[in-house]
C-alpha positions in Angstrom: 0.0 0.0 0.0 2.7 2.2 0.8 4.3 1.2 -2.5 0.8 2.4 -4.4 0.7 5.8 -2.4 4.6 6.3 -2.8 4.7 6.3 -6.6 0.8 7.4 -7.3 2.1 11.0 -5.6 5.7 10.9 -7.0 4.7 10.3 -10.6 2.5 13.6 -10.9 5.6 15.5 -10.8 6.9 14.5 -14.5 3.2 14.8 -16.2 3.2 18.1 -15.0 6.0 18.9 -16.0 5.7 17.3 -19.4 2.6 19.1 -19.7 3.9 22.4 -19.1 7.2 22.2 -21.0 6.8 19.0 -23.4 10.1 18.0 -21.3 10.3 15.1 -19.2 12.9 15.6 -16.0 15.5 12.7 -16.6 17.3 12.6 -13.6 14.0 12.5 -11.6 12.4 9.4 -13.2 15.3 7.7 -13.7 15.7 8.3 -10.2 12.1 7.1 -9.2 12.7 3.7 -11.7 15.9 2.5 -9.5 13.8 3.2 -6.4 11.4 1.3 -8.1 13.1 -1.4 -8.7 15.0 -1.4 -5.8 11.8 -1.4 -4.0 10.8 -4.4 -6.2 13.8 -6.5 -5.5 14.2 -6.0 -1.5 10.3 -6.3 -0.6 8.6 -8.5 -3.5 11.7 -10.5 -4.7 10.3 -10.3 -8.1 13.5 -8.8 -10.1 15.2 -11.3 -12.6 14.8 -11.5 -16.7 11.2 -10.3 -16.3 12.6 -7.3 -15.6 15.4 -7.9 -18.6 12.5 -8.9 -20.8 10.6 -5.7 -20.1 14.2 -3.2 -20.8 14.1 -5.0 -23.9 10.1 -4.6 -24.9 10.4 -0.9 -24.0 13.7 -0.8 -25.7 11.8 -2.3 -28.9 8.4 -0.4 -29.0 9.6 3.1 -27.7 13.1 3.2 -29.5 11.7 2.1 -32.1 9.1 5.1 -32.6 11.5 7.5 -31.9 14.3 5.9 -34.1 11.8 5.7 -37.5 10.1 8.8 -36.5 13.5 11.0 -35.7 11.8 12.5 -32.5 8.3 13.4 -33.9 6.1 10.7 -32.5 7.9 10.5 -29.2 11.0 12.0 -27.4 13.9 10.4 -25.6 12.3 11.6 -22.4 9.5 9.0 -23.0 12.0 6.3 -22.9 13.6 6.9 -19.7 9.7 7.0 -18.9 9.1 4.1 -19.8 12.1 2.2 -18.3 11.2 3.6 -14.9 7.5 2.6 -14.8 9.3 -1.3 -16.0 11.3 -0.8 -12.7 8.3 0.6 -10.8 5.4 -2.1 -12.1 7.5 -4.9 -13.6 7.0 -6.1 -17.2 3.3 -7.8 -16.3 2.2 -4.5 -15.1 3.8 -2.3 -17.2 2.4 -4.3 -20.6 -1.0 -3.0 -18.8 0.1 0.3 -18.7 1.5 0.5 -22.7 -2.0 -0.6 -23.9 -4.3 1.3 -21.3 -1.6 4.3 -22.2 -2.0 4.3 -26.3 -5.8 4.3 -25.4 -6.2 7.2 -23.4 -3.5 9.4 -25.1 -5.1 8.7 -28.4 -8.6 9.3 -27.2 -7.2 12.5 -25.8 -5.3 13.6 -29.4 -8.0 13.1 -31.4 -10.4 14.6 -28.7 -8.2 17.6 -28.6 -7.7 17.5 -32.7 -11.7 17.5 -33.1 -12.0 20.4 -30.9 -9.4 22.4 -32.8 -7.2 22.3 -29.7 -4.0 20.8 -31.3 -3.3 21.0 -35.3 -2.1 18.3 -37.5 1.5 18.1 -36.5 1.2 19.6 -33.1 2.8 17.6 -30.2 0.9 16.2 -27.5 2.7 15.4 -24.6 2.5 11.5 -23.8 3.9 11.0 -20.5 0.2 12.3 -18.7 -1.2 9.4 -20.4 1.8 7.1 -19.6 1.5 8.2 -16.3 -2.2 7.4 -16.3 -1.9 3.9 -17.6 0.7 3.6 -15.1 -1.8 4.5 -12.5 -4.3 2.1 -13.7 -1.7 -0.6 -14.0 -0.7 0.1 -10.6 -3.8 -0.2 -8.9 -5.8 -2.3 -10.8 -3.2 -4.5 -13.2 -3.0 -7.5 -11.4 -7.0 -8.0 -11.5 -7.2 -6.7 -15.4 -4.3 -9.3 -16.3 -6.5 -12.0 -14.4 -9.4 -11.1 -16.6 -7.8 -11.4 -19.2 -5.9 -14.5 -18.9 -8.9 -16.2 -17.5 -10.1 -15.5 -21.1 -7.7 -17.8 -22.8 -8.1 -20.3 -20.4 -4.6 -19.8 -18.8 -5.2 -18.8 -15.0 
């Protein structure tokens, strides 16, 4: 619980900040994914090549958007992002928070390109919405990844 609370307040920080100045402080969440996994390895003993499988995924799918795009789609600041929540949720978790992520911040950029708040080619900060999956992921993942593998049979 302490865990929940800890990160649900520290991780308002960088969306605010990435709202303000579409600039993610490094140093912060890098510093907030080696607490997290820290965190992870001393109290849940849950650190191992999950966590090397998940540096990889978010290696794959966020390097690779910002290699093919040069920057445009996302920025390198959404990486380190993204490495930290891995740290902070695991790779279960943080798979939650990619997909729950890409939902809300597209909902929101086409929302806000409807309204005629953003133009074609604007950028829309994505770590609010990264943030918010995390959130989701966080408090809810392990019940929404039961759901889901109950599905297939699997749990």
């Amino acid at each position: 619980m302490i865990y929940d609370v800890f990160f649900t307040v520290a991780l308002l920080y960088p969306a605010y900040v990435d709202i303000r100045s579409r600039n993610i402080p490094v140093e912060y969440v890098c510093g907030l994914g080696i607490v997290g996994l820290l965190w992870r390895i001393l109290f849940y003993q849950s650190a191992g090549w999950g966590e090397i499988y998940g540096i990889c995924i978010v290696l794959f799918i966020f390097g690779g958007q910002v290699f093919f795009s040069k920057g445009k789609w996302l920025g390198i600041g959404d990486i380190y992002l993204a490495l930290a929540l891995t740290g902070i949720l695991g790779p279960r978790n943080f798979l939650v928070a990619i997909y729950f992520a890409y939902v809300i911040g597209g909902s929101i950029a086409l929302i806000a390109y409807i309204f005629g708040f953003v133009k074609k080619g604007d950028r829309v900060p994505f770590a609010p919405a990264l943030i918010l999956g995390a959130y989701i992921a966080l408090w809810f993942g392990d019940g929404i990844q039961s759901a889901i593998l109950s599905l297939y049979g699997t749990y």
